[in-house]
N, C-alpha and C positions, 0 to 999 in steps of 0.2 A: 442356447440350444442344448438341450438334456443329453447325454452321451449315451452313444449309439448301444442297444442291446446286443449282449455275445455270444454267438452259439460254435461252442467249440469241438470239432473232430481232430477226434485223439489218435488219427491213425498214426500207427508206430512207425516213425520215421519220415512222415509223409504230412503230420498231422497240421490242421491251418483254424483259422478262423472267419467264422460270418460273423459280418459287422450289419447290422440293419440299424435303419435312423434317417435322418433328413440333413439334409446337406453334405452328404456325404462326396459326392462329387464334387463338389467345393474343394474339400477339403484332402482331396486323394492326393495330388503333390506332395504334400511334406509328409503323410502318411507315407507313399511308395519311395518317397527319396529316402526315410529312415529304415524300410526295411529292407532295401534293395540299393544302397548306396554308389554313386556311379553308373549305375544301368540307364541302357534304353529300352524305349518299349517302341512296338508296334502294335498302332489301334486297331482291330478288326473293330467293323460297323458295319448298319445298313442305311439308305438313303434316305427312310424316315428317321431312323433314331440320330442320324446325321445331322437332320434339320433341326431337333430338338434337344439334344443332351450331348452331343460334342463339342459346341462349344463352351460348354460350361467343364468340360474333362479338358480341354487343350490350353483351356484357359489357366486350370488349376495345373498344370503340367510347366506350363510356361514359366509361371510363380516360380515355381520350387527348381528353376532351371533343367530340366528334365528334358530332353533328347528324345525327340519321337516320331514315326511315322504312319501318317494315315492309308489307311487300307477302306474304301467305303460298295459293299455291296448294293444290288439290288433287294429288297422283300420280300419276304414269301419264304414258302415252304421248297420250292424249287431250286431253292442256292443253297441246298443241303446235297450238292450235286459234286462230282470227279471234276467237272469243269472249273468252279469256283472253287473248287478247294486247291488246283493249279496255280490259279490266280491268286490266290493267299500264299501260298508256298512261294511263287517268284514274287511276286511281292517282299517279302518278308526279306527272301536274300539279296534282291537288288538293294533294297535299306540300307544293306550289310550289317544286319543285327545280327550279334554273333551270339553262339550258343549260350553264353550267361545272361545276355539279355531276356527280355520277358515279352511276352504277348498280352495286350488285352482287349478281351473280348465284351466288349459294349454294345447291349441290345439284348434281344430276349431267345426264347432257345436254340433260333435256328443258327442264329450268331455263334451262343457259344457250344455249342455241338460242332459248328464247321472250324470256329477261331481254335477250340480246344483241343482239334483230332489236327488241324496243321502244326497245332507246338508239339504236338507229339512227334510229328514225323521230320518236323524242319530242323535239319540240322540232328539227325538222329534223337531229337528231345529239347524243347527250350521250355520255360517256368511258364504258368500264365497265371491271370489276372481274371477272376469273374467281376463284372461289375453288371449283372441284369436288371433290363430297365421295365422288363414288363413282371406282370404279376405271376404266370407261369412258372419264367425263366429262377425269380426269387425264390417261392416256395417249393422246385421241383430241381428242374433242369441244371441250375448252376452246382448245386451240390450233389459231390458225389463221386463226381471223374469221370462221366459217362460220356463218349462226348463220339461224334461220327460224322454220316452222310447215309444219305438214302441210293436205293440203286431201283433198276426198272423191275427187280423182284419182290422188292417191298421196304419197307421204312427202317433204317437203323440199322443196319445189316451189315455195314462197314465200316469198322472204327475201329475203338481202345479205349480201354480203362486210363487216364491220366488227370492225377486231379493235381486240382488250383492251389495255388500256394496262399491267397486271398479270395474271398469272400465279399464282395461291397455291395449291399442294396440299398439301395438309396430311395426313399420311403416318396420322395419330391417327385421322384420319375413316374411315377403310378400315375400322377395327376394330368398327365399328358397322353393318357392313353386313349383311344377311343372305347367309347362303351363294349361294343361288343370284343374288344379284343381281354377289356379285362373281367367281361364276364367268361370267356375262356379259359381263361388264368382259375378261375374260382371255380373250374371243377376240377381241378388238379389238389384244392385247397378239401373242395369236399370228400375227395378219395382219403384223404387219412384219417380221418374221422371216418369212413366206412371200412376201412381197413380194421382198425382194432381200438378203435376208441370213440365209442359212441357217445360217451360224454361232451366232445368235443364238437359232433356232427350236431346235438343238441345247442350247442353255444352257438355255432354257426346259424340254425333254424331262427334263433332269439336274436341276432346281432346284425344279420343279414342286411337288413334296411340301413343300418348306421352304416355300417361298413362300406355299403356301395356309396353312400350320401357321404363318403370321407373323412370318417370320423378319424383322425391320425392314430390315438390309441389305442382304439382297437382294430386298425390296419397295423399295428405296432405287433399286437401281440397277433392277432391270426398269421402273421410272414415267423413269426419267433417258432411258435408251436408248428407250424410246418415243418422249418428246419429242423426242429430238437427229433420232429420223428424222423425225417430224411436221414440225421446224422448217426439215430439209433441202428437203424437199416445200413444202412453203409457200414458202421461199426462191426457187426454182427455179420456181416458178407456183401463182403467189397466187391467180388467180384462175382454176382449173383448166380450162384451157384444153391443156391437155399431159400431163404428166407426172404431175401430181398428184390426176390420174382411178386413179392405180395403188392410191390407198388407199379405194377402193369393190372392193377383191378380197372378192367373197363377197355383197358387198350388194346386187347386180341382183336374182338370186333372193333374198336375204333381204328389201330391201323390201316385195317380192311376198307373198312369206308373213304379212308384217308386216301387209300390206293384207288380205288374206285373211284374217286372224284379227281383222279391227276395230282394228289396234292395242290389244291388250287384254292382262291377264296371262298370258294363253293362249301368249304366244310372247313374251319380254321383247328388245327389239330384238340385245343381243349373243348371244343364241339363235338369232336369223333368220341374224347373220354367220355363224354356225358352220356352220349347216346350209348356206348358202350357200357356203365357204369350199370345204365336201368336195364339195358339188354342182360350184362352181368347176372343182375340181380331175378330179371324174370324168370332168363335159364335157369337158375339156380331155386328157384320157386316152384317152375314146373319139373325139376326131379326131385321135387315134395323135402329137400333140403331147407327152405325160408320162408317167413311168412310171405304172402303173396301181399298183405298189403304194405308192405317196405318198399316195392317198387312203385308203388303208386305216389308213398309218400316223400321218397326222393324224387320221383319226376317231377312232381308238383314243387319242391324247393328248388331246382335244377330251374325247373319252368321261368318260377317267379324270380329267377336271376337271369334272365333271356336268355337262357341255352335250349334247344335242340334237343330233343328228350323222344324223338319219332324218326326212325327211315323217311316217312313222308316229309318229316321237316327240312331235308336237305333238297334245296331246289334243283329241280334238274331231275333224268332219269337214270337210276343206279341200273349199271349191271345186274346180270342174272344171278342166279343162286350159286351157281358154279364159280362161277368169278369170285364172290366172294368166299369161299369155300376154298378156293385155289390158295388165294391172297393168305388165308387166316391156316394153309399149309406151309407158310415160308414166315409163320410168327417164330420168331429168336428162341422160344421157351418149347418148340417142337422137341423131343428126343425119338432118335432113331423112326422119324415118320411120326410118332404118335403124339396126338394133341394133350397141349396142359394152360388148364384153364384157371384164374382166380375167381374160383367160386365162392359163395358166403353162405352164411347160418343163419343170415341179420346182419341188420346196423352194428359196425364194429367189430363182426364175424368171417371177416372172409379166411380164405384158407387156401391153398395150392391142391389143383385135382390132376394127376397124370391119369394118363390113357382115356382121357375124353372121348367117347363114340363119336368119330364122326359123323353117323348116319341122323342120334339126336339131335347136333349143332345144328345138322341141313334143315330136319323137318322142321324146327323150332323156327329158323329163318324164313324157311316157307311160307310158316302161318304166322307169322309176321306181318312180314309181304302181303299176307292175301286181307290182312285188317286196315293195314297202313298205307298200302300203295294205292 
C-alpha cells in the first residue's frame, strides 16, 4: 500500500497533519498509540457510519490495546442539535475520559462539527481526532477547526474555532457511500476551484467521469488539492475574519434553503452549495459583474454530477421569499444588519461583497421563483 499523501497546517502551536490514502483506518491503532501514548479515546459516530467503518476503527483500536468508548448517533442534519450535543458531552464523562484523553470523530460533517464543538467544551477542552468518511467531510469540513450545531435561527450559529490534532481520510471509505451523498461531497470539491483557481475547476470538468467511476488516483489527488487550498485559508485566517469567508461561495442561499427544508433529506447540505453556487454566480452575472455564461456552464457540470442546480429541483414546496430573506438575515458573515455575499468575476474569481442590497437579493429570488417554481 503506497503511503498516505500529507497536507500540512502549520498553525503556530496548534499545527497538525492530513493523512489521505487507503487503509488508513486499519491502520490508526499504532498510528494514535504513537502519537498520543496511554490515552483513551472516545468515538463519536452515526448509525450508518456505525454499520460500516466502526468496526474496522475498533478493530484497529483493539490491536494496538487502546481504551475506548463508543458514542453512536442517529443521521442527518438534525443531530447537529443542543440535544445530541448533551448526549455526547454525558457520554464522554460517564466514560470517564479525562481531559488528556481524545475524542474521535468518525463520519462526515455533521459528526464532526457536533464530536468537535463537545471536545471543546467537555471538560473545559479535550484533543480530537478527525477521521471523515464522507467525501464532504475530507475535502471541507474536517479541516480547519470549525466545528458547532445548528439552532432554530439558522445553520452553524453555535460553536468554536477548535481544531484536530489529526487529520485521517481514509480514501476506502468513499467507496461505501451512497451516490447521492458523494455527489454532495463534490460540490464542496467544486467551490475551490471556483473560488480562485480555475485551473483546477477545469481538471475537475476533464476528470469528473473517472472520478465518480473510482479512479483512486485521482480521488487521491482531488481530497489532496482540496485540503492544500482549505489549509491555505485557514493559514491566512483562522478565525474568518477576512479572507477565509471566500469558502461560504454558494452557502448564503444554500444555508437558507437548508433552513427551509427543516434540514431534512429533502435537500442534503452539498445540494444546498450547489444550488447556491449557480445562484452565486447568476446574482453576480445580473449585476453585470460575470459572464452570464459561467452559470450555465457550472450548472450543466454540477448537473452532470447529479446535483440540484434549480429551486424547482428540491422536491417539495419552499417557503416564500420572505422566509428565505429572513433566513439569509441570520447568515454568520451579516455585519451590523448588513448582508455580505461571496460574489465572482468568473471561474476562480470570486471575492467578498459587504453591504449587499437587500432589496436586489429579494427581486433576483423573485424572478427565480417565477421561472423555476
Amino acid at each position: 500500500m503506497a503511503e498516505p499523501t500529507t497536507v500540512h497546517v502549520a498553525l503556530p502551536g496548534r499545527a497538525y497533519d492530513i493523512l489521505i490514502g487507503q487503509a488508513l483506518l486499519d491502520g490508526a491503532g499504532q498510528r494514535l498509540a504513537a502519537m498520543f501514548p496511554g490515552r483513551r479515546f472516545g468515538i463519536v459516530t452515526d448509525n450508518e457510519v456505525a454499520r460500516t467503518q466502526l468496526p474496522r476503527l475498533v478493530a484497529a483500536l483493539d490491536r494496538a490495546g487502546i481504551g475506548h468508548a463508543e458514542i453512536v448517533l442517529p443521521n442527518g442534519e438534525r443531530t447537529k442539535s443542543f440535544d445530541r450535543l448533551e448526549e455526547v458531552v454525558d457520554a464522554l464523562l460517564a466514560a470517564r475520559l479525562e481531559r488528556g484523553d481524545l475524542v474521535i470523530s468518525l463520519g462526515g460533517g455533521v459528526i464532526g462539527d457536533l464530536a468537535g464543538f463537545a471536545a471543546s467544551i467537555t471538560r473545559r477542552g479535550m484533543d480530537f481526532v478527525q477521521v471523515p468518511t464522507s467525501l464532504l467531510a475530507q475535502v471541507d469540513s474536517s479541516v480547519g477547526g470549525k466545528t458547532g450545531i445548528n439552532s432554530r435561527h439558522g445553520k452553524n450559529l453555535i460553536g468554536a474555532f477548535h481544531q484536530p490534532r489529526l487529520v485521517l481520510a481514509d480514501l476506502d471509505a468513499l467507496t461505501t457511500l451512497p451516490e447521492r451523498e458523494f455527489a454532495a461531497g463534490y460540490a464542496e470539491v467544486v467551490k475551490y476551484g471556483l473560488i480562485d483557481d480555475a485551473e483546477f475547476y477545469f481538471w475537475l470538468e476533464q476528470h469528473r467521469p473517472a472520478i465518480f467511476a473510482g479512479d483512486a488516483a485521482l480521488r487521491a489527488e482531488m481530497v489532496a488539492r482540496c485540503c492544500a487550498a482549505k489549509a491555505r485559508f485557514v493559514l491566512a485566517d483562522e478565525k474568518e475574519t477576512g479572507v477565509r469567508a471566500l469558502l461560504n461561495l454558494g452557502h448564503t442561499f444554500g444555508h437558507a434553503l437548508e433552513k427551509a427544508t427543516a434540514y431534512s433529506d429533502r435537500l442534503l447540505h452539498g445540494e444546498g452549495v450547489a444550488i447556491g453556487m449557480v445562484l452565486a454566480h447568476g446574482f453576480s452575472a445580473r449585476l453585470g459583474l460575470a459572464p452570464s455564461q459561467d452559470t450555465g456552464r457550472i450548472a450543466q457540470h454540477l448537473r452532470a454530477a447529479g446535483l440540484p442546480t434549480r429551486l424547482a429541483d428540491i422536491a417539495g414546496e419552499l417557503p416564500d421569499t420572505d422566509y428565505l430573506m429572513d433566513a439569509i438575515a441570520q447568515d454568520k458573515k451579516v455585519v451590523r444588519g448588513a448582508l455580505t455575499f461571496i460574489l465572482t468575476r468568473g471561474i476562480g474569481q470570486a471575492f467578498i461583497e459587504k453591504n449587499v442590497d437587500p432589496t436586489a437579493v429579494r427581486a433576483y429570488l423573485e424572478d427565480i421563483r417565477a421561472v423555476t417554481d
